[in-house]
GUDO-689373 format. One line per field, with one value per residue (C-alpha): residue in three letters; residue number from 1; x, y, z; chain. Coordinates in nm, 4 decimals. Example, Ala and Ser with C-alpha at 12.3 -4.5 7.8 and 13.67 -1.06 7.14 Angstrom:
# residues 2
residuo: [Ala:Ser]
num: [1:2]
x: [1.2300:1.3670]
y: [-0.4500:-0.1060]
z: [0.7800:0.7140]
cadena: [A:A]
# end
This chain:
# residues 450
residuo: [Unk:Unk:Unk:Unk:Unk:Unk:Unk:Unk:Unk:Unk:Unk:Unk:Unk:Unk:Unk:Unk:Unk:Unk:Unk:Unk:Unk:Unk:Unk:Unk:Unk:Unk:Unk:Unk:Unk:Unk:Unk:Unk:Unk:Unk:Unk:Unk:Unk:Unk:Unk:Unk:Unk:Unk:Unk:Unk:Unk:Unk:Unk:Unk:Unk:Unk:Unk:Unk:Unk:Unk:Unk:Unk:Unk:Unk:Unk:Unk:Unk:Unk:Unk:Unk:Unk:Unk:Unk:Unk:Unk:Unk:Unk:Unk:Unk:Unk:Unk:Unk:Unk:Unk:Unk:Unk:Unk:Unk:Unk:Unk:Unk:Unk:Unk:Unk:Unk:Unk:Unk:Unk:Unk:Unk:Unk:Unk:Unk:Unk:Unk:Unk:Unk:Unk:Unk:Unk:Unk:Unk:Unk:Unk:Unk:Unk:Unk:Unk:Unk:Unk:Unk:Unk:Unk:Unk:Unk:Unk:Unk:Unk:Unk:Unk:Unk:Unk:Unk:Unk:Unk:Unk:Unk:Unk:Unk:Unk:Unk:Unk:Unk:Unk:Unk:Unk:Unk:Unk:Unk:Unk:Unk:Unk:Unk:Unk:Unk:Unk:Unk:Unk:Unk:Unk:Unk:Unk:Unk:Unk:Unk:Unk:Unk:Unk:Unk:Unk:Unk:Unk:Unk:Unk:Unk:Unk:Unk:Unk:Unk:Unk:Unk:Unk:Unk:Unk:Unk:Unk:Unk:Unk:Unk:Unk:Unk:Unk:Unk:Unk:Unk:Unk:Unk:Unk:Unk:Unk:Unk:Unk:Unk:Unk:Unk:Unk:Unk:Unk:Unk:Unk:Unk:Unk:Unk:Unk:Unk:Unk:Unk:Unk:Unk:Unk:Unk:Unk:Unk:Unk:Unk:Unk:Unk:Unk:Unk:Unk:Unk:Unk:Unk:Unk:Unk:Unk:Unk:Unk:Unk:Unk:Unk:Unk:Unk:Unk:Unk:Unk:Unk:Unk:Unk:Unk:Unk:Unk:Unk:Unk:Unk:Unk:Unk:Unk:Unk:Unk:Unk:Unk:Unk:Unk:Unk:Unk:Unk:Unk:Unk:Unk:Unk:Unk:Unk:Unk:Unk:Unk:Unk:Unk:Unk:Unk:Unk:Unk:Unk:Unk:Unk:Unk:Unk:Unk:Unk:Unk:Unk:Unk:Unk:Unk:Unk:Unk:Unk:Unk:Unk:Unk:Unk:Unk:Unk:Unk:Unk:Unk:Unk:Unk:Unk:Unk:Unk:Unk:Unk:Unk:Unk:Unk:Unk:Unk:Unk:Unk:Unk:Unk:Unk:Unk:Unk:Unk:Unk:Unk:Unk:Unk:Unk:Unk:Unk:Unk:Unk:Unk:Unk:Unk:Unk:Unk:Unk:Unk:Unk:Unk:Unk:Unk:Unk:Unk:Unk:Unk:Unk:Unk:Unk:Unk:Unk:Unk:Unk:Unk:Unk:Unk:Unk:Unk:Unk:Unk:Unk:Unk:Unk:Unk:Unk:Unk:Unk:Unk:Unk:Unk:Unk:Unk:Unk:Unk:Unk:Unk:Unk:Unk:Unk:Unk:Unk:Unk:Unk:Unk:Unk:Unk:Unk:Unk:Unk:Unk:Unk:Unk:Unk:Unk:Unk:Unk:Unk:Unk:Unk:Unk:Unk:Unk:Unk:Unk:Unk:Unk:Unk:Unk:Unk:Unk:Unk:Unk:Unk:Unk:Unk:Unk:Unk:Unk:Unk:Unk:Unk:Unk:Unk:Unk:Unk:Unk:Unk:Unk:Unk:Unk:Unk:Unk:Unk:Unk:Unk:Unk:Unk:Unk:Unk:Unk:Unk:Unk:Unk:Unk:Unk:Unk:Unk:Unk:Unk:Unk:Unk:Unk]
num: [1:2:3:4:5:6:7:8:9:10:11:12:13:14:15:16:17:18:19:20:21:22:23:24:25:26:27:28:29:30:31:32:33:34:35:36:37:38:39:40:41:42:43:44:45:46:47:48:49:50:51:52:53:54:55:56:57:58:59:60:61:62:63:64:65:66:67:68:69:70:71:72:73:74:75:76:77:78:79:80:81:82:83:84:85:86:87:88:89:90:91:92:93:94:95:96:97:98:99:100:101:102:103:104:105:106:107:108:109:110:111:112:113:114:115:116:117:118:119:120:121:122:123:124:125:126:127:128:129:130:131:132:133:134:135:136:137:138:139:140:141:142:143:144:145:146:147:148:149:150:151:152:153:154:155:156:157:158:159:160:161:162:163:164:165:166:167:168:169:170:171:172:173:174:175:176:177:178:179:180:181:182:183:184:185:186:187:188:189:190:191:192:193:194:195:196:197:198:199:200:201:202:203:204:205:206:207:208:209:210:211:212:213:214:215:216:217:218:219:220:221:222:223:224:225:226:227:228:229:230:231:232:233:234:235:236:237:238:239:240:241:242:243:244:245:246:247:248:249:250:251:252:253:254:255:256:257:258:259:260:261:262:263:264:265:266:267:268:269:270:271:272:273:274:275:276:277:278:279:280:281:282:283:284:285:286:287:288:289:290:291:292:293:294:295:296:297:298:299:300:301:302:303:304:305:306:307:308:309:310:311:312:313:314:315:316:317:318:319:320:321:322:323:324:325:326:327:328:329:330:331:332:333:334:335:336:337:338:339:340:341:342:343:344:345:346:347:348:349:350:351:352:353:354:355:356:357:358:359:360:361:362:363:364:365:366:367:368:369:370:371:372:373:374:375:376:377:378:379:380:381:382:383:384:385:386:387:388:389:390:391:392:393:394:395:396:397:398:399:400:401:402:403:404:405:406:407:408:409:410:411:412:413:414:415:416:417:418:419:420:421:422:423:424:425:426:427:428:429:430:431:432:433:434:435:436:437:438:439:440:441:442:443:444:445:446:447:448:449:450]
x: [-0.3893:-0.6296:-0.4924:-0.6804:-0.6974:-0.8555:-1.0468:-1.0284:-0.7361:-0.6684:-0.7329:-0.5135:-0.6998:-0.6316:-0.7108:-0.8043:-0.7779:-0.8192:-0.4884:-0.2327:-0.0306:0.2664:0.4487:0.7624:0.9180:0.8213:0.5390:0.4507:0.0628:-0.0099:-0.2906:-0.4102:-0.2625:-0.3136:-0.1992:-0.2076:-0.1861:-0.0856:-0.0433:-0.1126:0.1936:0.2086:0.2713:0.3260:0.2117:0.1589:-0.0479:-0.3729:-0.4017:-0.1088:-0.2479:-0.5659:-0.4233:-0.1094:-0.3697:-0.6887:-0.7562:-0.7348:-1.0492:-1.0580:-1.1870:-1.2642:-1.1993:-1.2824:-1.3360:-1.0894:-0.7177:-0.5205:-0.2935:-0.0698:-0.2356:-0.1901:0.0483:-0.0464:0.2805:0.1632:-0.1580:-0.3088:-0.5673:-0.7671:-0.8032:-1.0939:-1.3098:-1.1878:-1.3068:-1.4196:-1.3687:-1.1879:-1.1203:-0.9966:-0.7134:-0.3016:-0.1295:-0.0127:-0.3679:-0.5256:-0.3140:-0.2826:-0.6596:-0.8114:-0.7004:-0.4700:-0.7380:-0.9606:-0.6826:-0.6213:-0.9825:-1.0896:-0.7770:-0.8119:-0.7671:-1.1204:-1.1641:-0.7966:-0.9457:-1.2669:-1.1139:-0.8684:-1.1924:-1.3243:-1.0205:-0.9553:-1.2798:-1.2471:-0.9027:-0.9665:-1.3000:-0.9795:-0.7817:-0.5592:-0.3845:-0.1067:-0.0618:0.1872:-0.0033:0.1391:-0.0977:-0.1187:-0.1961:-0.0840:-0.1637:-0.5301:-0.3848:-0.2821:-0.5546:-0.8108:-0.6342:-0.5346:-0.9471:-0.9473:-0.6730:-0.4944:-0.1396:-0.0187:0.3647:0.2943:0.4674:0.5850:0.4719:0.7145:0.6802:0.8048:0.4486:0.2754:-0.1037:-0.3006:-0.0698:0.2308:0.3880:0.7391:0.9805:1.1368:0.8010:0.6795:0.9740:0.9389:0.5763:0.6684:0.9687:0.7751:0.4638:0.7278:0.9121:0.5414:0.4420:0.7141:0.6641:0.3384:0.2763:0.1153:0.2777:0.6104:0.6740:0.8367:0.9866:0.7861:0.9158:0.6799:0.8333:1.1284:0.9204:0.7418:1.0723:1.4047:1.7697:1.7723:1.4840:1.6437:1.9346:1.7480:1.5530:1.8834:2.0821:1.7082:1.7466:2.0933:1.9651:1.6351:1.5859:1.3008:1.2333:1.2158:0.9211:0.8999:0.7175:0.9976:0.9959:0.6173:0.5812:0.7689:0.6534:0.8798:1.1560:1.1647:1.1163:1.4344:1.6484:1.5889:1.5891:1.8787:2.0478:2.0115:1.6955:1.5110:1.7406:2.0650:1.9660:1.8326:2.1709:2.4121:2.2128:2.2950:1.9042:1.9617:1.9752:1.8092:1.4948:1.4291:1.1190:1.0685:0.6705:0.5432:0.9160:0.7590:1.0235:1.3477:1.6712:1.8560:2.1220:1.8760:1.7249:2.1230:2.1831:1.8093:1.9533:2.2864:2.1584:1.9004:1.5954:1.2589:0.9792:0.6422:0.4525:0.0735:-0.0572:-0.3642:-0.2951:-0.0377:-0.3039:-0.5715:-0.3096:-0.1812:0.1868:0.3053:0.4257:0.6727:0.9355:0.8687:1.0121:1.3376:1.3221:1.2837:1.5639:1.7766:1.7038:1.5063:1.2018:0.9221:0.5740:0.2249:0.0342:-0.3221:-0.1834:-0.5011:-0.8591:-0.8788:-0.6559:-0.7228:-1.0232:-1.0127:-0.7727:-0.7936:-0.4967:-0.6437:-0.7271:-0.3531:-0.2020:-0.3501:-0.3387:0.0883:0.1042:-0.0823:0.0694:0.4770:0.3824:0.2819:0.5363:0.8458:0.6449:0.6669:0.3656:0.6443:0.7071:0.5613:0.3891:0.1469:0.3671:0.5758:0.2977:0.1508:0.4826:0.5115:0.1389:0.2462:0.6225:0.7513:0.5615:0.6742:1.0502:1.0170:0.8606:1.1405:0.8980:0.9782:1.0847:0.7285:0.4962:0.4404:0.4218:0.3229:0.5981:0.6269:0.6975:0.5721:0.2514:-0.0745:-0.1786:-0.3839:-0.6643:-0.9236:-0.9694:-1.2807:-1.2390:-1.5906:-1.8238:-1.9265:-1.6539:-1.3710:-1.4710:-1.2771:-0.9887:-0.6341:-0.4022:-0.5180:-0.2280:-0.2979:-0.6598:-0.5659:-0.3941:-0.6007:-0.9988:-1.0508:-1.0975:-1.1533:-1.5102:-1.3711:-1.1999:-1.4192:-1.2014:-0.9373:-0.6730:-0.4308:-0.1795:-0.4007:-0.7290:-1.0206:-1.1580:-1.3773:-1.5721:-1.7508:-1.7759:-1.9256:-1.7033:-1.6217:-1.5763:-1.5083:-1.5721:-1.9190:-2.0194:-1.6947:-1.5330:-1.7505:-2.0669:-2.2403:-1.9388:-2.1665:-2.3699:-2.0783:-1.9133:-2.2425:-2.1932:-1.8171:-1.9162:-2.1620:-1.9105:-1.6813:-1.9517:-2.0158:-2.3652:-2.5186]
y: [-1.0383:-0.7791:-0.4471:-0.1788:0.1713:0.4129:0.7036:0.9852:1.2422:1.4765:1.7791:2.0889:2.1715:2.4255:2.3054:2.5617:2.3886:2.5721:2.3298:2.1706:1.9629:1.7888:1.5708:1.7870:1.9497:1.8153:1.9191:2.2050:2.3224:2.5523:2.7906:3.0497:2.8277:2.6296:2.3332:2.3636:1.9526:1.9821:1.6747:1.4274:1.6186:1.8893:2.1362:2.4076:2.5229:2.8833:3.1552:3.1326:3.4999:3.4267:3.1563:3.3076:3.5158:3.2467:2.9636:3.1443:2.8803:2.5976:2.4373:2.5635:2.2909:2.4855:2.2954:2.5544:2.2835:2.0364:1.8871:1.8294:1.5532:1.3096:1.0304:0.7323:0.4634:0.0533:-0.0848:-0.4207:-0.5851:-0.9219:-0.7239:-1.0076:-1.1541:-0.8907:-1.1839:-1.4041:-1.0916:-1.2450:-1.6295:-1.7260:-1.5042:-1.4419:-1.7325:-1.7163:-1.6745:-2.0411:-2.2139:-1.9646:-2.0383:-2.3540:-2.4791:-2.1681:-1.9528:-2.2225:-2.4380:-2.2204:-2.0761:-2.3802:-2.4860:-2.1251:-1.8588:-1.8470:-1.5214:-1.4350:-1.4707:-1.2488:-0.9788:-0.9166:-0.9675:-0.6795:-0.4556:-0.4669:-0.4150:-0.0884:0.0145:0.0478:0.1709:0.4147:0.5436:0.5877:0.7895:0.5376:0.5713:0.3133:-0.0143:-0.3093:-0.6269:-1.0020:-1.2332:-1.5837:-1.4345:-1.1052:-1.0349:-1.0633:-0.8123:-0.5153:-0.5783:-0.4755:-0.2057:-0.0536:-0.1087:0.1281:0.3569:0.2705:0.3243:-0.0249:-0.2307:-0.6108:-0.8795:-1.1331:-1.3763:-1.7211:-2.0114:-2.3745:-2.5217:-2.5762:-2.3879:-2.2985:-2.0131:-2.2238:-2.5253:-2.4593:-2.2003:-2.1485:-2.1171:-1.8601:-1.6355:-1.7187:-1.6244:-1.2748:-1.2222:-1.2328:-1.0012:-0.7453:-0.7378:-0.6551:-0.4199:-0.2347:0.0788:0.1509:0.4983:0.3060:-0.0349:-0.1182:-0.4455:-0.6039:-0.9475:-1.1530:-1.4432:-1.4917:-1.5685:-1.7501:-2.0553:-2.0946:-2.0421:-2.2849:-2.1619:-2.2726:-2.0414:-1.7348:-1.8136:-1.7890:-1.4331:-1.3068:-1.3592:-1.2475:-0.9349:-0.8682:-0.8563:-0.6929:-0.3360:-0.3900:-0.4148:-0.7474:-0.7544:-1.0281:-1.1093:-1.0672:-1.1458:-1.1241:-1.4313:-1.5557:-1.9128:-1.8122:-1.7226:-2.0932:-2.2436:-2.0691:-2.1264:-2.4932:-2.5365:-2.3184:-2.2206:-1.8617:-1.6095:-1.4880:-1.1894:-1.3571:-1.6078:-1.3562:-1.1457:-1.5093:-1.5486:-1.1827:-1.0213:-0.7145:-0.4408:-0.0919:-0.2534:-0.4702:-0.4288:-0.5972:-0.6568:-0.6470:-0.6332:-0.7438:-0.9389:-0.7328:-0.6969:-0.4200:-0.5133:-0.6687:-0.2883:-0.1738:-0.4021:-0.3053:0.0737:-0.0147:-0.1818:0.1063:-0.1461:-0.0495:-0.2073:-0.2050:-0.1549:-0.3254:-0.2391:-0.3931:-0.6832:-0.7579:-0.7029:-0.9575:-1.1759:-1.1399:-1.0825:-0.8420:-0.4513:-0.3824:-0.1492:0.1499:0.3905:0.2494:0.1727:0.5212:0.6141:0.4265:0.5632:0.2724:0.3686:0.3126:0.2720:0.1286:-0.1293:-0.3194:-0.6281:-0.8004:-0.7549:-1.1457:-1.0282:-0.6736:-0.6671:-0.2995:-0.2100:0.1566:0.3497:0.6679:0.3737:0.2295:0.6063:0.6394:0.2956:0.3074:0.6661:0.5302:0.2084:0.3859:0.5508:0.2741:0.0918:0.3254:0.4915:0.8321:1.0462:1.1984:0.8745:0.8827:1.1703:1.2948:1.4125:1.0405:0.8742:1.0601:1.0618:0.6460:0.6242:0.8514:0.9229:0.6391:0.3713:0.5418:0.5175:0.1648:0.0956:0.2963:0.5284:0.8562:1.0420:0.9966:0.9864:1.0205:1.3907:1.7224:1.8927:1.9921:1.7669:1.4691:1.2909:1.4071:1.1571:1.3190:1.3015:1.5869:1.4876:1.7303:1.9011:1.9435:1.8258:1.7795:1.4895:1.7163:2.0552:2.2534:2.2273:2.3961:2.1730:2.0000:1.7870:1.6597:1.6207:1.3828:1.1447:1.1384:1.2583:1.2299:0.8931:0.7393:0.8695:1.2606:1.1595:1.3305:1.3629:1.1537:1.1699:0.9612:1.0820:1.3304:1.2176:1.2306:0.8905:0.9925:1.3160:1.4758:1.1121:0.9672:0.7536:0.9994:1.0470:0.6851:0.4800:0.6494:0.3301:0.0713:-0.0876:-0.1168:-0.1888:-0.4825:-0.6089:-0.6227:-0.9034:-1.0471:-1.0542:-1.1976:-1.5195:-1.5478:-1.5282:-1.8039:-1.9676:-1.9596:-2.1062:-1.7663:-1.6325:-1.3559]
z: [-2.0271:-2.1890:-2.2380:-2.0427:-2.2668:-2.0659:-2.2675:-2.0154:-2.0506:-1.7459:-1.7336:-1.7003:-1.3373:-1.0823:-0.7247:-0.4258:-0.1194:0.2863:0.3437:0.1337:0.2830:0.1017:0.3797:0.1624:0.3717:0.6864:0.8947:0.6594:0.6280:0.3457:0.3776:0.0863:-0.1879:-0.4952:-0.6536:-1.0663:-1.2305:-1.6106:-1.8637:-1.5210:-1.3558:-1.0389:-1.2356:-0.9529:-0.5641:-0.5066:-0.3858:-0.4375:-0.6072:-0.7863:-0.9745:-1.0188:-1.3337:-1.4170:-1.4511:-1.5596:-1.8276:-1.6011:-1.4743:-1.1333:-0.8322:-0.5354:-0.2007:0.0556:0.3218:0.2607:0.3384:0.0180:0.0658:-0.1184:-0.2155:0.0444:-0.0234:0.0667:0.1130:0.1728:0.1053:-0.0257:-0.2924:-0.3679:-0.0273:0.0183:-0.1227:0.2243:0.3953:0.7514:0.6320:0.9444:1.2292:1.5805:1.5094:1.5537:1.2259:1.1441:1.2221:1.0034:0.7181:0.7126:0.8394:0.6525:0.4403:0.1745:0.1590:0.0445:-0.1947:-0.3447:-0.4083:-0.5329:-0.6034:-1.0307:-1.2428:-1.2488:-0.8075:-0.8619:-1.0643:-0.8921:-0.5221:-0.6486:-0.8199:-0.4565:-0.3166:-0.5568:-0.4741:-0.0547:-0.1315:-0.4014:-0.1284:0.1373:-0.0413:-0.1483:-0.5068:-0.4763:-0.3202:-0.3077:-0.4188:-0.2982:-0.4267:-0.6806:-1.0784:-1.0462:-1.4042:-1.3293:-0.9970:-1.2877:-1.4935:-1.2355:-1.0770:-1.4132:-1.4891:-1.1852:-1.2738:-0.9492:-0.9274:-0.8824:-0.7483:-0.8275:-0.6150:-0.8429:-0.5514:-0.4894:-0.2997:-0.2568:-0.3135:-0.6743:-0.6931:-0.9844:-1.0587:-1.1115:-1.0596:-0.8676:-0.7862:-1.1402:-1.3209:-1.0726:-1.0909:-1.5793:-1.4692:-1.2659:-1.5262:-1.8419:-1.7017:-1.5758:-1.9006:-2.1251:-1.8372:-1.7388:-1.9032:-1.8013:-1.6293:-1.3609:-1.3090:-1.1222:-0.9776:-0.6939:-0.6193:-0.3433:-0.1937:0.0406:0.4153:0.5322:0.6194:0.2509:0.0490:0.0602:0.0733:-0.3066:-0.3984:-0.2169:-0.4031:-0.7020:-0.6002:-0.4947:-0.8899:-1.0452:-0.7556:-0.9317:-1.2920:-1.2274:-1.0637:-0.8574:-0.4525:-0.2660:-0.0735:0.1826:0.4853:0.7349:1.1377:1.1756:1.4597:1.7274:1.6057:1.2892:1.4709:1.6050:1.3371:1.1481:1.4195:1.4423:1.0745:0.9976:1.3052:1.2530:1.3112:1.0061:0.8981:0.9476:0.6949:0.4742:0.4862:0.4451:0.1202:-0.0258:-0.0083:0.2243:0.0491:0.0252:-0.2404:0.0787:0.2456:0.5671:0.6133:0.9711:1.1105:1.4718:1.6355:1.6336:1.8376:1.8351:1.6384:1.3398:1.3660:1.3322:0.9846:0.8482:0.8838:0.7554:0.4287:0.3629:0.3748:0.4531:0.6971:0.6303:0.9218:0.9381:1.3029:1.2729:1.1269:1.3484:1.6459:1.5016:1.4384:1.7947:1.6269:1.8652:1.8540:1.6065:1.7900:1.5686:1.7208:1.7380:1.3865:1.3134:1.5277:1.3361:1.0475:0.9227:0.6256:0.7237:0.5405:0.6468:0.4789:0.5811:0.5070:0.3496:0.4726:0.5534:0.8371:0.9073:0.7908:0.6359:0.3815:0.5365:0.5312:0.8329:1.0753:1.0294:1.0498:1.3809:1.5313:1.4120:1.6094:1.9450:1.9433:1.8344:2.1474:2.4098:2.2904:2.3174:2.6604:2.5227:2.3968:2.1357:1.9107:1.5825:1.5738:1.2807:1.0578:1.0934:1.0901:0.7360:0.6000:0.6498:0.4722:0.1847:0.1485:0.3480:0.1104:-0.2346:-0.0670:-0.0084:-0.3766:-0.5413:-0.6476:-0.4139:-0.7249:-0.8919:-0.5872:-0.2137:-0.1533:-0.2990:-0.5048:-0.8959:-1.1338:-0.9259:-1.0753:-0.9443:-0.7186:-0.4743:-0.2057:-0.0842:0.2902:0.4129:0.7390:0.8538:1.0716:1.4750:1.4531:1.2976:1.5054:1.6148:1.3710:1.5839:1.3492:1.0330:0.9935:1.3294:1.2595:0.9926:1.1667:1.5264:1.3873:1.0557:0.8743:0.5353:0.5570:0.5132:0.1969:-0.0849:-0.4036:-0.5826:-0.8775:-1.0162:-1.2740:-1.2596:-1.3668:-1.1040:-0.9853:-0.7207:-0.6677:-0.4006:-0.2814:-0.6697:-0.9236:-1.1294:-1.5606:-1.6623:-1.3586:-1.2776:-1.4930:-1.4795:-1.3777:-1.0457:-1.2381:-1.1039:-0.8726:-0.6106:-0.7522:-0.8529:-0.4885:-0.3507:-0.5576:-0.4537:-0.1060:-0.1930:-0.3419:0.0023:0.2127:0.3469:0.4590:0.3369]
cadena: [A:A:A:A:A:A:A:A:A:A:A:A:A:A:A:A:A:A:A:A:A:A:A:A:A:A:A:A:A:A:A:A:A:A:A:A:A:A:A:A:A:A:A:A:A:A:A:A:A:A:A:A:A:A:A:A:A:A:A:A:A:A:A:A:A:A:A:A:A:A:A:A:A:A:A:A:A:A:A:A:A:A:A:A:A:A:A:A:A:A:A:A:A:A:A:A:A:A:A:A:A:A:A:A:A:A:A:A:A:A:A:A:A:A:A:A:A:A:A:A:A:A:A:A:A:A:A:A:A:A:A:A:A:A:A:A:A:A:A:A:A:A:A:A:A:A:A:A:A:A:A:A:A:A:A:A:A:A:A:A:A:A:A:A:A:A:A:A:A:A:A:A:A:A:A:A:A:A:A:A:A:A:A:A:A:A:A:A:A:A:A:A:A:A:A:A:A:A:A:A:A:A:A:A:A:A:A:A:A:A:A:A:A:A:A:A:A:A:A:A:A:A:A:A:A:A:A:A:A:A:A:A:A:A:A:A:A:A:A:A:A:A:A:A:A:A:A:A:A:A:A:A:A:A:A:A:A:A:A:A:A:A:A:A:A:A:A:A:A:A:A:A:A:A:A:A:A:A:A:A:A:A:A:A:A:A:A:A:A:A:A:A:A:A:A:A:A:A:A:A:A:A:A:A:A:A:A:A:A:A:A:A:A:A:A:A:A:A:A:A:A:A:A:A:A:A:A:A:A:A:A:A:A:A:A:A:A:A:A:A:A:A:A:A:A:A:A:A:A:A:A:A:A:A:A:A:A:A:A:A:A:A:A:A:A:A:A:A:A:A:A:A:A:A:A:A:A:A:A:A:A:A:A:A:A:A:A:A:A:A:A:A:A:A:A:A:A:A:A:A:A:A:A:A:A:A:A:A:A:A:A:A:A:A:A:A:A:A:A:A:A:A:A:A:A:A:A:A:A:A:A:A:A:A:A:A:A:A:A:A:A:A:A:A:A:A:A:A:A:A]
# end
């Protein structure tokens, strides 16, 4: 893998937004305030007039008409999936894998269709005011080079399965494979990792048993599709006599790095042990729709105590990797679902896009919400507009009018990546040059028409 060295250092900057809002504490909305970044870092949130003279020397950003917000967390996706992107839709979740989408894997998944899936991918997120995601995917070294390319905050599933593909050839070389990248990558600023065994039905008793000693020697979350079809459910209990978690639990991988992705079918005592072991569910609403899944019981989950983050799952099954649309589609549905207009609301449901995903990634100390000495991953949502007027509650606003298209300005660690809606410093020329001729001939490439 090629080392990315980015040029750009960030600027000491002094940010004067109408709102901040930092999801810490809860449901707080900050008006007449300013957020100062130093050395990539919050360095402090105070009065506006106050920091007028404290931080004269800063380079001031005024955001008269905007939301400042954490930047949004993607606790589950499939990055470079954005190249299947419409391949085969409107089909249950086993006959699109199996007739679909891993035949088309196998034939075309290589580093190269990993990186540039994941460039596009960065891109759509970066545009949504995303700044972190938690990749699953086949090559996941071609995964961090793109979204490092990007300067996307980025947790890497060291993906396993049963089955050999052009990543590796069996369980014990995919977990050398996800070892050995984890061990030169660690330290970066910008890279974490997690292990991915993929779902109960790709990965043997023997495998988990190998996660679980690697879980044990290795600090890192165990991300895992998880209870996401009632087919699945089946299918453990006639193969091993006991649902999904239960099997899970026997073989020592509950735990508080778990993260439970799509979490549909639950009883309430499965809810109980998530709670109990401190694991974490990501929740993918839409996904689960297209899919026909079902309704994850979300408000349950959250009165047990259970974290809870959002992911878009990827956009061959969503088909947006667009953190707003999940926030409100999680809130409507939490709702519905639990029959009471009080589940999830916006505050929940913008804590589990922001705070909720860092928590499951290990990474709440770092990122996730707005307080000193966190990194400076942030997004400028602006609050303007027939769609967005009037404006009673701007936290509200965010969760049940505003959408990807209101996000203007974005920094990670710091830096700016996008502003006033332009790539900004560095990636004003890469690494998004010419991807879009370069996604036309993939699509060619996967049969697709133009």
């Amino acid at each position: 893998m090629v080392r990315i060295a980015r040029n750009t250092v960030p600027q000491n900057t002094l940010l004067r937004p109408r709102w901040i809002i930092p999801v810490e504490p809860a449901n707080a909305v900050l008006e007449g305030h300013a957020v100062a970044l130093r050395d990539g870092r919050i360095e402090a949130i105070l009065p506006a007039a106050e920091a007028a003279g404290r931080f004269a020397s800063y380079s001031e950003i005024s955001l008269e008409e905007h939301a400042l917000i954490p930047g949004l967390v993607n606790a589950h996706t499939h990055a470079a999936m954005t190249l299947m992107r419409g391949l085969a839709d409107d089909l249950p979740l086993m006959r699109w894998l199996e007739e679909h989408i891993w035949p088309a894997e196998s034939r075309h998944v290589s580093p190269k269709f990993v990186r540039e899936g994941t460039l596009l991918a960065c891109a759509e997120m970066l545009r949504g005011g995303v700044t972190c995601f938690n990749d699953m995917y086949f090559f996941p070294e071609a995964a961090l080079e793109a979204a490092l390319a990007a300067g996307m905050r980025a947790s890497l599933g060291l993906i396993v399965v049963d089955f050999p593909t052009a990543y590796a050839s069996d369980p014990d070389d995919y977990l050398a494979r996800g070892l050995a990248l984890r061990d030169e990558w660690r330290d970066h600023p910008l890279a974490s990792f997690c292990l991915a065994p993929h779902a109960p039905y790709t990965v043997s008793d023997a495998t988990f048993t190998k996660v679980a000693k690697m879980a044990g020697e290795v600090e890192v979350p165990l991300h895992i599709h998880l209870h996401e079809t009632e087919e699945e459910i089946r299918r453990s209990l006639a193969e091993h006599g006991v649902r999904p978690l239960e099997r899970l639990r026997r073989l020592g991988l509950l735990g508080p790095g778990l993260i439970a992705v799509h979490a549909v079918h639950l009883e309430d005592a499965e809810i109980a042990l998530l709670a109990k072991h401190g694991a974490s569910v990501a929740h993918c609403p839409s996904s689960n729709l297209k899919l026909a899944s079902g309704f994850a019981p979300v408000a349950k989950l959250a009165a047990a105590g259970v974290n809870l983050a959002l992911g878009s799952d990827g956009a061959a099954s969503n088909n947006r990797l667009d953190l707003f649309g999940e926030m409100r589609l999680a809130a409507l549905l939490a709702k519905a679902v639990a029959g009471s207009a009080e589940a999830m609301p916006a505050h929940s449901a913008l804590r589990a896009a922001t705070l909720g995903g860092a928590t499951a990634l290990g990474l709440e100390a770092r990122i996730g919400s707005l307080v000193p000495g966190k990194a400076a991953d942030l997004a400028a949502v602006r609050i303007t507009g027939p769609e967005l007027a009037p404006c009673y509650d701007p936290l509200s606003h965010l969760v049940y009018a505003a959408g990807r298209e209101h996000v203007s300005d974005v920094w990670v660690a710091g830096e700016a990546l996008l502003r006033n809606g332009t790539w900004a410093g560095e990636n004003a020329k890469s690494p998004f040059g010419g991807l879009d001729t370069r996604i036309k001939l993939w699509q060619n490439t996967l049969g697709l028409r133009a």
